[in-house]
C-alpha positions in Angstrom: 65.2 -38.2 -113.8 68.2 -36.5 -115.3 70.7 -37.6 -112.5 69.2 -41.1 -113.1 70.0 -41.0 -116.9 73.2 -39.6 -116.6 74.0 -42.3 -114.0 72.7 -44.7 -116.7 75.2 -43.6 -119.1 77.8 -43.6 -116.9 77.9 -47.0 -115.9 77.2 -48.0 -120.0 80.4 -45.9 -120.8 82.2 -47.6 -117.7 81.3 -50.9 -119.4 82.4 -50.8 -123.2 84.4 -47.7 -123.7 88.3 -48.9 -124.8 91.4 -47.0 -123.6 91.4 -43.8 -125.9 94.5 -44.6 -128.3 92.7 -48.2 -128.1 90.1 -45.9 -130.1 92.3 -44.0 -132.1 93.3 -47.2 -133.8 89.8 -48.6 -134.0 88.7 -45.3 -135.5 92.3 -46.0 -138.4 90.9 -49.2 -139.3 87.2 -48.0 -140.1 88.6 -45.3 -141.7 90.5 -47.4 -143.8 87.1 -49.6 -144.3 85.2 -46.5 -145.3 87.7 -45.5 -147.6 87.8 -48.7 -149.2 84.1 -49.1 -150.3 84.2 -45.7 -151.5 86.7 -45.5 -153.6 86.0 -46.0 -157.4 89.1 -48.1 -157.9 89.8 -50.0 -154.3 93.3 -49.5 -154.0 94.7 -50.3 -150.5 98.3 -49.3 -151.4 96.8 -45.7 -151.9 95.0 -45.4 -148.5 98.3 -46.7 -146.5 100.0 -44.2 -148.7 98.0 -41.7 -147.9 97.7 -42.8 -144.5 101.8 -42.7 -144.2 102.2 -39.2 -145.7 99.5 -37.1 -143.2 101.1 -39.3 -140.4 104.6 -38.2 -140.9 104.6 -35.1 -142.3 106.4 -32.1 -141.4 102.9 -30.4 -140.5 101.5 -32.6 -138.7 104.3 -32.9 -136.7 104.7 -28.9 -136.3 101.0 -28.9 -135.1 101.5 -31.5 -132.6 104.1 -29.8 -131.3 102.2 -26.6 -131.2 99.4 -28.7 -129.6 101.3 -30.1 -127.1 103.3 -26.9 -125.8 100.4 -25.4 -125.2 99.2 -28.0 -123.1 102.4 -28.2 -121.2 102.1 -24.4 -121.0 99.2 -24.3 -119.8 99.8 -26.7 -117.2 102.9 -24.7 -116.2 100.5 -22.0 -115.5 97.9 -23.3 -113.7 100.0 -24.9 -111.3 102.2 -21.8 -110.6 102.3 -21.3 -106.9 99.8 -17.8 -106.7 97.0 -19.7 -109.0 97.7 -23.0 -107.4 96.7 -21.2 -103.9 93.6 -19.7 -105.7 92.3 -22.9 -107.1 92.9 -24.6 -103.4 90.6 -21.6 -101.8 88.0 -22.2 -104.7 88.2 -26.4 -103.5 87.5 -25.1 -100.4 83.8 -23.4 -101.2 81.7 -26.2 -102.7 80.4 -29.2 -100.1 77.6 -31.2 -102.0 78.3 -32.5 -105.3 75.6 -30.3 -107.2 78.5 -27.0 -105.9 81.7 -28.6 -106.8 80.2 -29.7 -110.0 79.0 -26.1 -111.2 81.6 -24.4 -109.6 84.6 -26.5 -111.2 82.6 -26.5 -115.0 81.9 -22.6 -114.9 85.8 -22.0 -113.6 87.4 -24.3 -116.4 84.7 -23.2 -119.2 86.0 -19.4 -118.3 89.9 -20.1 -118.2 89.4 -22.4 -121.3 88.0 -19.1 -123.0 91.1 -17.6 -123.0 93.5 -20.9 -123.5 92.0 -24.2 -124.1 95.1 -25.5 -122.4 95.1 -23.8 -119.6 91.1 -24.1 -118.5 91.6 -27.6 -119.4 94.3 -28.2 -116.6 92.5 -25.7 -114.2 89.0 -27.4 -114.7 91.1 -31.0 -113.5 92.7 -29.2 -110.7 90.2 -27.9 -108.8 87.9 -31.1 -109.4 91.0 -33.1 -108.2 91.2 -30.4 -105.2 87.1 -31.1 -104.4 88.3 -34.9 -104.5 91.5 -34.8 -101.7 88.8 -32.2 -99.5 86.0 -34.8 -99.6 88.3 -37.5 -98.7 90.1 -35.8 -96.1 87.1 -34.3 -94.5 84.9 -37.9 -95.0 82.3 -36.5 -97.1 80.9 -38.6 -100.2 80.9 -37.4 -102.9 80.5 -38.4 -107.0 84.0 -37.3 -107.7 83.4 -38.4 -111.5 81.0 -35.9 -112.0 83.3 -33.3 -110.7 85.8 -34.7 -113.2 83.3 -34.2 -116.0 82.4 -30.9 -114.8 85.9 -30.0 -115.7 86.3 -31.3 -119.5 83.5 -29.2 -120.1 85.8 -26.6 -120.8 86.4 -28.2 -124.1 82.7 -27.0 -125.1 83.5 -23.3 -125.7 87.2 -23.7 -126.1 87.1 -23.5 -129.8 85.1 -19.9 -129.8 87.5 -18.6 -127.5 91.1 -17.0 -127.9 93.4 -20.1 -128.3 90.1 -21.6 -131.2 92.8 -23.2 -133.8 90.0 -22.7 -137.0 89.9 -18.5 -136.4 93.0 -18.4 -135.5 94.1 -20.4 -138.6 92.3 -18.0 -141.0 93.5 -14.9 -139.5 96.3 -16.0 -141.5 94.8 -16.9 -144.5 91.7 -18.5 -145.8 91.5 -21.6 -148.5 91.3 -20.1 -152.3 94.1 -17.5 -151.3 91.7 -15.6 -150.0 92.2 -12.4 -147.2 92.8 -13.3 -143.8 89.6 -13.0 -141.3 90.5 -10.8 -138.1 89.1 -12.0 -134.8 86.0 -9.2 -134.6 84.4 -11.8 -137.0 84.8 -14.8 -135.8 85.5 -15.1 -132.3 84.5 -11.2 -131.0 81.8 -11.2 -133.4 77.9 -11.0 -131.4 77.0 -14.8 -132.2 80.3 -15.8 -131.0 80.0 -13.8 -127.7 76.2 -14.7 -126.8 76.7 -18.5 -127.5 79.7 -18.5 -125.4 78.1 -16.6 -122.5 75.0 -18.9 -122.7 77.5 -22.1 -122.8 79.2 -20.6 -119.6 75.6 -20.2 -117.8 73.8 -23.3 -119.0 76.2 -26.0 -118.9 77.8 -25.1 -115.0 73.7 -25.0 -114.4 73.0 -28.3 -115.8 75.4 -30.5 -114.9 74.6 -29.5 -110.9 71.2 -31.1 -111.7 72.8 -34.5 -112.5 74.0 -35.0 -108.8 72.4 -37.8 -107.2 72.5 -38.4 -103.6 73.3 -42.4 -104.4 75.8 -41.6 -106.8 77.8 -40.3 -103.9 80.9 -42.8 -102.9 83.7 -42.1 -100.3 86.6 -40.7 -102.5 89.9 -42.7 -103.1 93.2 -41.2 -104.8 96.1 -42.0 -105.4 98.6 -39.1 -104.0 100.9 -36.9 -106.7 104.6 -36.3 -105.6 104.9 -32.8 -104.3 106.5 -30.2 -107.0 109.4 -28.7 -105.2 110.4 -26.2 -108.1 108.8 -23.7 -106.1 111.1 -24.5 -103.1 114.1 -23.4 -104.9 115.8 -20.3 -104.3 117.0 -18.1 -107.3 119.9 -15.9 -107.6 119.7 -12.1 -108.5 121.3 -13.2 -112.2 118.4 -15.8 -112.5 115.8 -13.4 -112.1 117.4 -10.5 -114.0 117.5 -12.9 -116.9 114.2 -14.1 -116.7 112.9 -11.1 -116.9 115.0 -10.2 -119.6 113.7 -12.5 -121.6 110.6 -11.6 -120.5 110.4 -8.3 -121.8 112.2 -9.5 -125.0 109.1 -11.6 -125.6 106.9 -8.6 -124.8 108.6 -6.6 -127.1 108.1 -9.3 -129.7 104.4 -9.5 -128.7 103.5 -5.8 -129.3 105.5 -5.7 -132.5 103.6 -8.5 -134.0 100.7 -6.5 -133.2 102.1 -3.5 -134.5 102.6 -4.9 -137.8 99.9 -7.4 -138.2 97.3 -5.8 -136.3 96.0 -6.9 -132.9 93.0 -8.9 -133.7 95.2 -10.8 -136.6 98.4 -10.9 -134.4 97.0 -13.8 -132.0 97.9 -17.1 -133.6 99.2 -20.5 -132.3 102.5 -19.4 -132.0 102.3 -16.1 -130.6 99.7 -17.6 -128.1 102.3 -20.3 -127.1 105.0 -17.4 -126.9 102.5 -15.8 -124.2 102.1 -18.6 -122.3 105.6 -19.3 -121.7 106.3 -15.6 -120.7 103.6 -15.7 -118.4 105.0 -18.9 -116.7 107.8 -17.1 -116.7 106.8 -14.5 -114.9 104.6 -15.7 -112.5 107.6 -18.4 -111.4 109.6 -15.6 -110.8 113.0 -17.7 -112.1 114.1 -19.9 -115.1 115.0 -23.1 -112.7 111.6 -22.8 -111.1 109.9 -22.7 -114.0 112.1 -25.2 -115.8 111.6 -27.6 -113.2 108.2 -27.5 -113.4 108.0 -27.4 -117.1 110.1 -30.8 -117.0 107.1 -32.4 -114.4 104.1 -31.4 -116.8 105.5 -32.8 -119.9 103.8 -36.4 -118.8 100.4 -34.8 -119.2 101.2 -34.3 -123.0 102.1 -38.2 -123.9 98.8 -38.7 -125.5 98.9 -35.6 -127.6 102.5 -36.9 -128.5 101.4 -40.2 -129.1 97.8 -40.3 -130.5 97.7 -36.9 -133.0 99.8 -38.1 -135.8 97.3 -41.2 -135.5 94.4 -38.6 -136.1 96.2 -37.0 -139.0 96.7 -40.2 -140.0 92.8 -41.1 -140.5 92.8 -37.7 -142.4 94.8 -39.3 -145.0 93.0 -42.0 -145.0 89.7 -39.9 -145.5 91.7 -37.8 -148.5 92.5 -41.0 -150.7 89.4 -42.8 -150.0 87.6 -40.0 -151.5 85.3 -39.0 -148.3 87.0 -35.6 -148.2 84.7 -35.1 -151.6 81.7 -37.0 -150.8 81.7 -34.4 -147.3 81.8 -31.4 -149.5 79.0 -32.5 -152.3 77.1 -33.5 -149.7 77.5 -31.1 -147.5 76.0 -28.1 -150.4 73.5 -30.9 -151.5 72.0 -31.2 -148.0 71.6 -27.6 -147.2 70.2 -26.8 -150.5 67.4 -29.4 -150.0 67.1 -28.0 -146.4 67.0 -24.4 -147.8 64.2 -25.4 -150.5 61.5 -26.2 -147.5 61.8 -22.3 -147.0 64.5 -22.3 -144.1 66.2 -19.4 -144.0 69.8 -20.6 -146.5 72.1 -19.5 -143.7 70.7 -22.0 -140.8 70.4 -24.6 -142.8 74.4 -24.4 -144.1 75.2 -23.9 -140.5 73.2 -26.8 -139.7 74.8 -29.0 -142.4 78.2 -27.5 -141.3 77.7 -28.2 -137.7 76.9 -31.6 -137.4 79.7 -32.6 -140.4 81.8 -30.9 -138.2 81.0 -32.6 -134.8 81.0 -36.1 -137.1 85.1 -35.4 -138.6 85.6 -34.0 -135.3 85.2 -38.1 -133.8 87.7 -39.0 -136.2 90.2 -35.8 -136.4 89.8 -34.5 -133.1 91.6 -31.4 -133.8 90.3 -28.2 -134.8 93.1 -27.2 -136.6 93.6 -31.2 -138.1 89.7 -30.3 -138.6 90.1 -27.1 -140.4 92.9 -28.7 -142.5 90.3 -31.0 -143.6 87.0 -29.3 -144.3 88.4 -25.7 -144.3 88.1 -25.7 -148.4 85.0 -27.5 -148.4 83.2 -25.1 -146.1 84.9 -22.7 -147.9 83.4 -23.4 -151.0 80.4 -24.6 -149.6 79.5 -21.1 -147.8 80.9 -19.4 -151.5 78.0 -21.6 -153.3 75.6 -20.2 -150.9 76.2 -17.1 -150.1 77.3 -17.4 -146.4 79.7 -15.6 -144.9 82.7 -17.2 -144.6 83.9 -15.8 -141.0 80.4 -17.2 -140.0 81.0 -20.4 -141.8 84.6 -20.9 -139.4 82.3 -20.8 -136.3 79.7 -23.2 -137.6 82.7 -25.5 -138.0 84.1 -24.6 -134.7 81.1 -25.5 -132.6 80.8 -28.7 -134.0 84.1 -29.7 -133.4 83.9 -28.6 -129.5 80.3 -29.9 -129.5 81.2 -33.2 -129.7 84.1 -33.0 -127.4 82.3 -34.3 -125.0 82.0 -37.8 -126.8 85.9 -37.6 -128.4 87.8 -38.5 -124.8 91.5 -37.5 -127.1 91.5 -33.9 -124.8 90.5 -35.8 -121.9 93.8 -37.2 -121.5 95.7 -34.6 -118.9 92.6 -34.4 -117.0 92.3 -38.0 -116.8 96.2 -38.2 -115.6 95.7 -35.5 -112.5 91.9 -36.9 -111.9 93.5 -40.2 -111.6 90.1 -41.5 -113.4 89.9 -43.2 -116.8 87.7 -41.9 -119.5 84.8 -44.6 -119.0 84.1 -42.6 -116.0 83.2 -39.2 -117.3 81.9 -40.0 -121.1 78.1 -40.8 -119.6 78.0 -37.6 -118.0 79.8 -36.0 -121.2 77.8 -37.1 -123.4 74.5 -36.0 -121.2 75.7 -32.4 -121.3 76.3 -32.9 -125.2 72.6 -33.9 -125.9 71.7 -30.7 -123.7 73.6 -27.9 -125.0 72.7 -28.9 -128.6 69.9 -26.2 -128.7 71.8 -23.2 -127.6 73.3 -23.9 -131.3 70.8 -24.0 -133.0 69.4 -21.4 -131.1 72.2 -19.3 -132.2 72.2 -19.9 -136.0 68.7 -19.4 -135.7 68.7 -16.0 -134.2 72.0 -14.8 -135.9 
């Protein structure tokens, strides 16, 4: 039954889902609607003003930046020549569709723990890797389901050490308040148990959606052959590398000397690792030049599509739906808490599904936090909540509904060779599953 509704889905979302930046402007113009009727004095110069300053400010474009080298960088990584010959050994296991599906979510949900880039890349990989094995060997197989089995990554990526909302506030939190180290927010034991449940339940569940007439013969296309690793550096070329390596290490351990380890991991000094460890594991700068230059492709949709998104948070700020969110947002969970639920659920609750709803139209965790970080902020003050606890409640809904947002799909689409209409019925299946393990969590923590 499951496989059957999933397959359902699938061919729906083949059907009517647009191109993604197709829906980035669709999602612009009913912000712009939304903004409109709420407003007290309709003023449309205001919302394309505010539209026009989010777009093009010097933030947004630092952040996209930062969103997009670590993409790059994480690509770099995973297709470094000792962890490209890992993920072709792990190809090799799987044969049915049920395997390659489990084993290609549960090995991009556990790199995307440690770097959302970088599990996002592996998980497309090794589900392109299944594909070229099934079609060399002659076995069917339901390659899109594979493919989807890799974006789930993006369902714990935000509790896990590259999450932009805790590490935002381990530099600060709204109201000038003290930064929040990571032992709260993504080390703390709600954090870790979800997380672990994610990794086991979701690799589980999506092997159940295979279907032996879902099963196709598997065309793709062929990708050029990287030749960085084919070129062989001088003495001075590796000296210097790893010069600079141990410059950045240096740089590394004095951050955390300074800051403290659990506040020294931020955007920047996460990007800063990546590179070293591309780096490193190239063994020279041309090598890893080289193959720097071939990933940047995969990032053309962050480059293109984010400022759009932090455009629609303008567009949210002047219409006034920034403020409705927040009033509504303590209004709800106080009504929820006065049925005699206990007043932490229910915030999380509230917090959760606002989250995954912004998260649609700012699919950004960071662009995400910029936008509800005070509101949760005084939300959770109103209430009593914790406020490291209130960070996470906004983090899971913003991976949550990852799986219905195709924006991060975009470099796993471009190695899949697949468009987003053909994962988003089995990403949206495994959405409507997890859901309980959240609220399982608030529940129990």
């Amino acid at each position: 039954m499951l496989a059957r509704l999933s397959a359902r889905l699938a061919d729906l979302a083949r059907a009517v889902v647009p191109d993604p930046f197709v829906i980035a402007l669709g999602l612009s113009a009913l912000a712009f609607v939304f903004g409109y009727a709420t407003m007290s004095e309709p003023d449309a110069g205001a919302l394309a003003a505010g539209w026009f300053a989010r777009l093009s400010s010097p933030g947004t474009l630092a952040f996209t930046f930062q969103m997009a080298l670590i993409l790059v960088a994480g690509t770099v990584l995973a297709q470094a020549p000792v962890v490209s010959r890992l993920l072709g050994r792990l190809a090799d296991v799987p044969k049915t569709t049920a395997s390659a599906a489990a084993l290609t979510s549960f090995v991009a949900m556990s790199a995307a723990f440690l770097n959302w880039g970088f599990g996002l890349v592996v998980g497309a990989l090794v589900a392109r890797r299944i594909g070229e094995r099934a079609r060399d060997e002659g076995r069917p197989l339901n390659y899109p389901l594979v493919a989807a089995a890799g974006y789930t990554c993006m369902m714990v990526w935000h509790g896990g050490f590259s999450g932009s909302a805790p590490l935002k506030v381990t530099e600060g939190t709204p109201f000038d308040g003290p930064p929040i180290a990571l032992d709260e927010t993504i080390l703390a034991p709600m954090n870790l148990a979800l997380s672990a449940a994610l990794l086991l339940f979701v690799p589980w569940f999506i092997s159940r959606l295979s279907a032996p007439e879902d099963e196709r013969p598997v065309v793709l296309p062929e990708r050029a052959v990287d030749e960085a690793d084919k070129v062989t550096p001088g003495l001075v070329q590796r000296v210097l590398g790893l010069f600079i390596v141990a410059l950045g290490i240096a740089a590394l351990i004095g951050r955390a000397a300074e800051a403290g380890p659990l506040r020294a991991v931020t955007l920047d000094t996460m990007n800063l690792a990546l590179v070293l460890a591309g780096l490193l594991l190239y063994g020279s700068p041309i090598r890893f030049g080289r193959a720097f230059a071939r990933a940047v492709p995969e990032a053309s949709g962050i480059l293109l599509q984010f400022p759009f998104y932090f455009g629609i948070l303008g567009l949210m700020e002047a219409g006034g739906l920034v403020a409705l969110l927040a009033e509504g947002s303590v209004e709800l969970s106080a009504v929820l808490a006065s049925s005699g639920a206990p007043e932490a659920f229910c915030f999380d609750v509230v917090t959760f599904f606002s989250a995954g709803l912004v998260n649609l139209f700012v699919p950004s965790g960071g662009g995400q936090w910029a936008v509800q970080g005070a509101i949760v902020a005084q939300a959770a003050g109103e209430l009593g909540v914790p406020l490291p606890r209130a960070v996470m409640s906004l983090a899971y809904g913003d991976e949550w509904t990852n799986m219905l947002q195709p924006f991060w799909a975009l470099a796993l689409l471009s190695i899949t060779g697949l468009e987003a209409r053909d994962i988003l019925g089995y990403t949206l299946t495994i959405m409507l599953a997890a859901l309980p393990l959240y609220l399982l969590a608030f529940l129990l923590f």
